[in-house]
LOLO-31846 format. One record per residue (C-alpha): x negated, y, z negated. Coordinates in steps of 0.5 Angstrom, whole numbers, padded with zeros to 4 digits, always signed. Example, Ala and Ser with C-alpha at 12.3 -4.5 7.8 and 13.67 -1.06 7.14 Angstrom:
BEGIN
-0025-0009-0016/-0027-0002-0014/
***
This chain:
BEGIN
+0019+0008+0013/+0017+0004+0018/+0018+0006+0025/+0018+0003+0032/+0018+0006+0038/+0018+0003+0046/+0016+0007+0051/+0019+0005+0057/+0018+0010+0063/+0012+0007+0068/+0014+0004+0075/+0010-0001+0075/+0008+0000+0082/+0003-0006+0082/+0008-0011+0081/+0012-0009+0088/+0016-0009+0092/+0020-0013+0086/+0020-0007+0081/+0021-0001+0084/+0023+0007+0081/+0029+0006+0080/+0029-0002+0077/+0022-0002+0075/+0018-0008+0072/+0020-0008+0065/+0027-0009+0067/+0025-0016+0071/+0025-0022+0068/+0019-0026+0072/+0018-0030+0066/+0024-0033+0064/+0032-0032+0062/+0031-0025+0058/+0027-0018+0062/+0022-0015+0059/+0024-0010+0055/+0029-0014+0052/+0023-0019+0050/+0020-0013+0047/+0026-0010+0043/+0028-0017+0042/+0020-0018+0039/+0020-0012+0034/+0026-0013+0031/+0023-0019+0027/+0019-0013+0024/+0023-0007+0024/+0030-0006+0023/+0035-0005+0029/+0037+0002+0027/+0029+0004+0027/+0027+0002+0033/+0027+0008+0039/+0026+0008+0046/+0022+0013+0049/+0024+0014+0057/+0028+0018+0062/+0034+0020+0065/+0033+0016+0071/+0033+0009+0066/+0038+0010+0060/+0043+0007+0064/+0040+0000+0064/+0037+0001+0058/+0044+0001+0054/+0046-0005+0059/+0040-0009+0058/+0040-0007+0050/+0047-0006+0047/+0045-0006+0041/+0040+0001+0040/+0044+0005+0038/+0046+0011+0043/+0041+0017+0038/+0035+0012+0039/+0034+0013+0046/+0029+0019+0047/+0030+0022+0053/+0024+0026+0057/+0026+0032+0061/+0019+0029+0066/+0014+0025+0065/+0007+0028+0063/+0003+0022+0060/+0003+0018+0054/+0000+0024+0050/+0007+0028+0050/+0012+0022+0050/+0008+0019+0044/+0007+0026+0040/+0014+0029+0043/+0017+0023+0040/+0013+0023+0033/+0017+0030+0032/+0023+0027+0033/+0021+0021+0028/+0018+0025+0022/+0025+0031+0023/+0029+0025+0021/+0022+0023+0016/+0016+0026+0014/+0013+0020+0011/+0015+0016+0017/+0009+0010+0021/+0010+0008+0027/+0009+0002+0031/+0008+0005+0040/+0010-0001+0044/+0010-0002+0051/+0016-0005+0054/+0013-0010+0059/+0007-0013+0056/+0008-0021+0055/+0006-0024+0048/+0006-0032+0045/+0006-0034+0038/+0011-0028+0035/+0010-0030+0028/+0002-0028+0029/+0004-0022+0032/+0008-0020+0026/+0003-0021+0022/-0002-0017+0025/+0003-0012+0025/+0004-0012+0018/-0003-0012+0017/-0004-0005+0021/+0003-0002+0017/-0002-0003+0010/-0008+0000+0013/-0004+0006+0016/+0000+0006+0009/-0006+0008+0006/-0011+0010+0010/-0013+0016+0015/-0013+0012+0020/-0011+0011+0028/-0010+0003+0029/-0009-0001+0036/-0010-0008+0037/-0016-0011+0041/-0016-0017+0045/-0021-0022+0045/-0023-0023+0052/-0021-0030+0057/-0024-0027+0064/-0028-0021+0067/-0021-0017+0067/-0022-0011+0071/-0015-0008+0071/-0015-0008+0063/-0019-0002+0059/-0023-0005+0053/-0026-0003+0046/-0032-0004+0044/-0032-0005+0036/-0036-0003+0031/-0038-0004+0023/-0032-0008+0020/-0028-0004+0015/-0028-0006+0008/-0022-0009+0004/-0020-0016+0004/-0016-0016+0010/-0014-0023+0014/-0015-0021+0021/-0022-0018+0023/-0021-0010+0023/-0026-0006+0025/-0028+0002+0027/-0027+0003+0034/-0034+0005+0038/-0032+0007+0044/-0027+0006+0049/-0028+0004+0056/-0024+0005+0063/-0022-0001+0067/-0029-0004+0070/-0031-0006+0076/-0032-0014+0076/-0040-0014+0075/-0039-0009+0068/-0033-0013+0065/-0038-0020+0066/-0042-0016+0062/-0037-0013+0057/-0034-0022+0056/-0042-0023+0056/-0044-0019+0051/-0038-0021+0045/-0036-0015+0043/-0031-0011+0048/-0023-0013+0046/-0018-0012+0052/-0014-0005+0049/-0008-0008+0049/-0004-0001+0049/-0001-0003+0043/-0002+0003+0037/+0000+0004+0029/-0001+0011+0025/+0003+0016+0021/+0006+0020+0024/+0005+0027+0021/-0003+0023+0020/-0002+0023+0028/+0000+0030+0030/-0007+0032+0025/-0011+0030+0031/-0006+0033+0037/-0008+0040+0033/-0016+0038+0033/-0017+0035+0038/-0010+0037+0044/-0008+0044+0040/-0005+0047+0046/+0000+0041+0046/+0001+0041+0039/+0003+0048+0040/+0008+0046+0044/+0010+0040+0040/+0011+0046+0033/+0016+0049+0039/+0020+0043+0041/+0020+0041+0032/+0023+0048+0030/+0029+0048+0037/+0031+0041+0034/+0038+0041+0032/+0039+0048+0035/+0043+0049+0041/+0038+0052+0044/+0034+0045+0043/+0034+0042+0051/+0032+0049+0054/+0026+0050+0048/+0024+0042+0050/+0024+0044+0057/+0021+0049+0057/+0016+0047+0054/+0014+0041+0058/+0013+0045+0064/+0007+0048+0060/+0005+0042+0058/-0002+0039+0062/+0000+0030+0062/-0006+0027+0060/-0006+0020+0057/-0007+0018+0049/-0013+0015+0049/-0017+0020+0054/-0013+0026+0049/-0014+0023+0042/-0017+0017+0042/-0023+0017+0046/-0025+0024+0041/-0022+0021+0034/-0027+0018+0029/-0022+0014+0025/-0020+0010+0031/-0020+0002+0028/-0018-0005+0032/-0015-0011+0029/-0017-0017+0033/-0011-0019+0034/-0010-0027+0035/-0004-0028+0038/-0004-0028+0047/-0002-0023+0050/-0002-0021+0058/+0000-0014+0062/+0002-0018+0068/+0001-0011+0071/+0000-0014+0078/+0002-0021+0083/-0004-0025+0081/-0003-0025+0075/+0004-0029+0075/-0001-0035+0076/-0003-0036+0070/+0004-0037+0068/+0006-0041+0075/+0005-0049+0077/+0001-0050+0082/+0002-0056+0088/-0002-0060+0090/-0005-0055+0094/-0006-0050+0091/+0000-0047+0093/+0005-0042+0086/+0011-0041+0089/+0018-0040+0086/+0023-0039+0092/+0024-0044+0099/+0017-0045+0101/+0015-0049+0107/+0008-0050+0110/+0003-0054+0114/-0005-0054+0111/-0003-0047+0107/-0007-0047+0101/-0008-0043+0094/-0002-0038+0096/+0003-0035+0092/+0010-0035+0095/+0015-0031+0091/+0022-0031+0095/+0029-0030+0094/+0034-0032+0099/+0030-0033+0106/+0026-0039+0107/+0019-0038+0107/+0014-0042+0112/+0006-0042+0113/+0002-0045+0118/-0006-0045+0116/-0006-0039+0111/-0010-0038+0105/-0010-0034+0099/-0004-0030+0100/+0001-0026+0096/+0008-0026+0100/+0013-0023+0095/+0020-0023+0100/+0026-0019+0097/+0032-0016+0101/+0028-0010+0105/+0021-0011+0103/+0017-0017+0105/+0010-0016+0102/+0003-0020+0106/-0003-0019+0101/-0010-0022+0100/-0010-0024+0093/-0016-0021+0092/-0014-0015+0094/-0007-0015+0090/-0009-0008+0086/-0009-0004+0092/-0002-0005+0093/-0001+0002+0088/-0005+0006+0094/-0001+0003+0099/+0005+0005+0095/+0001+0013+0094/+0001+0012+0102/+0008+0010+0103/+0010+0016+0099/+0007+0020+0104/+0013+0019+0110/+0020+0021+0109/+0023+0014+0112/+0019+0010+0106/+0022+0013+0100/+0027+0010+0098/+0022+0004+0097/+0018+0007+0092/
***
């Protein structure tokens, strides 16, 4: 059967001080009535029935979980004891899945990415589905590029596989960390990167083939955790397993050493929204420039974007500002420099008076 899981751990932290630790980004709703979260299960569920779906997390968030999304039943919430990477949600996950089902696929979603034309997306994942059904095959979905993003990984393709699939697929030639702005001109130049959009689909059991070759320490640990499932020794085994676990990201750990990696070219729009600036894209701009939601007045102040909530905001002769105004935090940053806010976030965690914030 097919599978859906949701992972739902991340911070957010380049999207502060809105989202913070223990309200982060996909429980927002920046761009619209429903939270992120909920527009992802929301999403999936035109695909994959409500009783497959799962939610991987933690602690700290399955109270809000089960208030945003009533509808999940209670034993599809995976709990984390900690967080150790993608790698181990995605593969402690896959144990779990294949207990209940050796023959299941899974689709790995993100909680907090942005996407339009549902039917689209649909489409492509069910065209993912049929090549992992019958195929030894690691599949993510690839998105062409609009601008030299640097805050997105991408994908160089390669030959496209045979079969007469509707949406281009193609082997993966390699994978590329965030650029800096020269290089990712050069990836949107050059016609064959794809933005990675985080978004995978493989067997389970074809998955776990690639931890023993490729992560086998994890794996070992993964067998652990899989034989203590059900028993009453099962969350110290789970526990205790994790501590050992070194945390390193699916893509470096499986990925980026796979040779059966494919890429649907996806046709759909699709948005990360990971940091302030990317709220312009989704935000009307006045006459001067200026995307504000909130009170904003100003004097000669030009393209800002101004996010409050209860106070009034006034500028006199600013340019190219975020203001970001919540209950106990008022952020000032240059546009330019909006992926820094992650450091600053590192730096505040270093004084005991600020870590309530973070």
């Amino acid at each position: 059967m097919n599978y859906a899981l949701i992972m739902c751990g991340g911070s957010g932290s380049r999207f502060w001080p809105k989202s913070r630790k223990a309200y982060p980004k996909q429980f927002l709703n920046p761009l619209g009535p429903h939270t992120m979260i909920q527009s992802t299960f929301s999403r999936i569920s035109n695909l994959i029935p409500v009783e497959n779906i799962y939610v991987v997390t933690n602690n700290n968030y399955v109270d809000i979980i089960r208030q945003q999304l009533p509808e999940l039943a209670e034993e599809n919430i995976i709990l984390e004891p900690m967080q150790k990477e993608t790698a181990t949600c995605i593969g402690y996950s896959a144990v779990k899945l294949l207990k209940k089902d050796p023959e299941a696929i899974m689709i790995v979603l993100p909680s907090d990415h942005h996407i339009e034309d549902e039917k689209e997306f649909i489409r492509t994942l069910q065209q993912a589905l049929l090549i992992a059904e019958n195929n030894k095959a690691l599949i993510t979905i690839g998105v062409k590029p609009t601008r030299p993003e640097t805050a997105y990984g991408y994908i160089q393709v390669g030959k496209k596989i045979d079969g007469q699939w509707p949406i281009d697929t193609h082997k993966v030639k390699r994978f590329t960390e965030k650029p800096n702005k020269e290089k990712a001109i050069e990836f949107v130049e050059d016609g064959r990167y794809l933005w990675n959009s985080g978004i995978f689909i493989w067997k389970g059991s074809y998955l776990l083939k690639q931890y023993k070759k490729h992560l086998p320490d994890m794996y070992d640990s993964m067998k652990k955790i899989r034989d203590g499932l059900g028993t009453d020794e099962e969350d110290s085994i789970i526990e205790e397993e994790y501590k050992k676990i070194e945390g390193i990201s699916i893509d470096y750990g499986i990925l980026e050493k796979s040779k059966d990696v494919y890429v649907i070219k996806c046709n759909f729009k699709w948005d990360d929204i990971g940091n302030w600036t990317a709220m312009e894209r989704y935000m009307e701009k006045d006459e001067w420039g200026n995307q504000v939601r909130g009170r904003f007045v100003h004097m000669d102040s030009r393209d800002c974007i101004i996010c409050g909530e209860k106070r009034l905001i006034a500028a006199i002769g600013v340019n190219d500002l975020i203001v970001v105004d919540t209950d106990d935090v008022l952020l000032l940053c240059r546009r330019e420099r909006d992926q820094d806010i992650k450091e600053l976030l590192n730096k505040l965690s270093d004084h005991v008076e600020f870590k309530e914030y973070v």
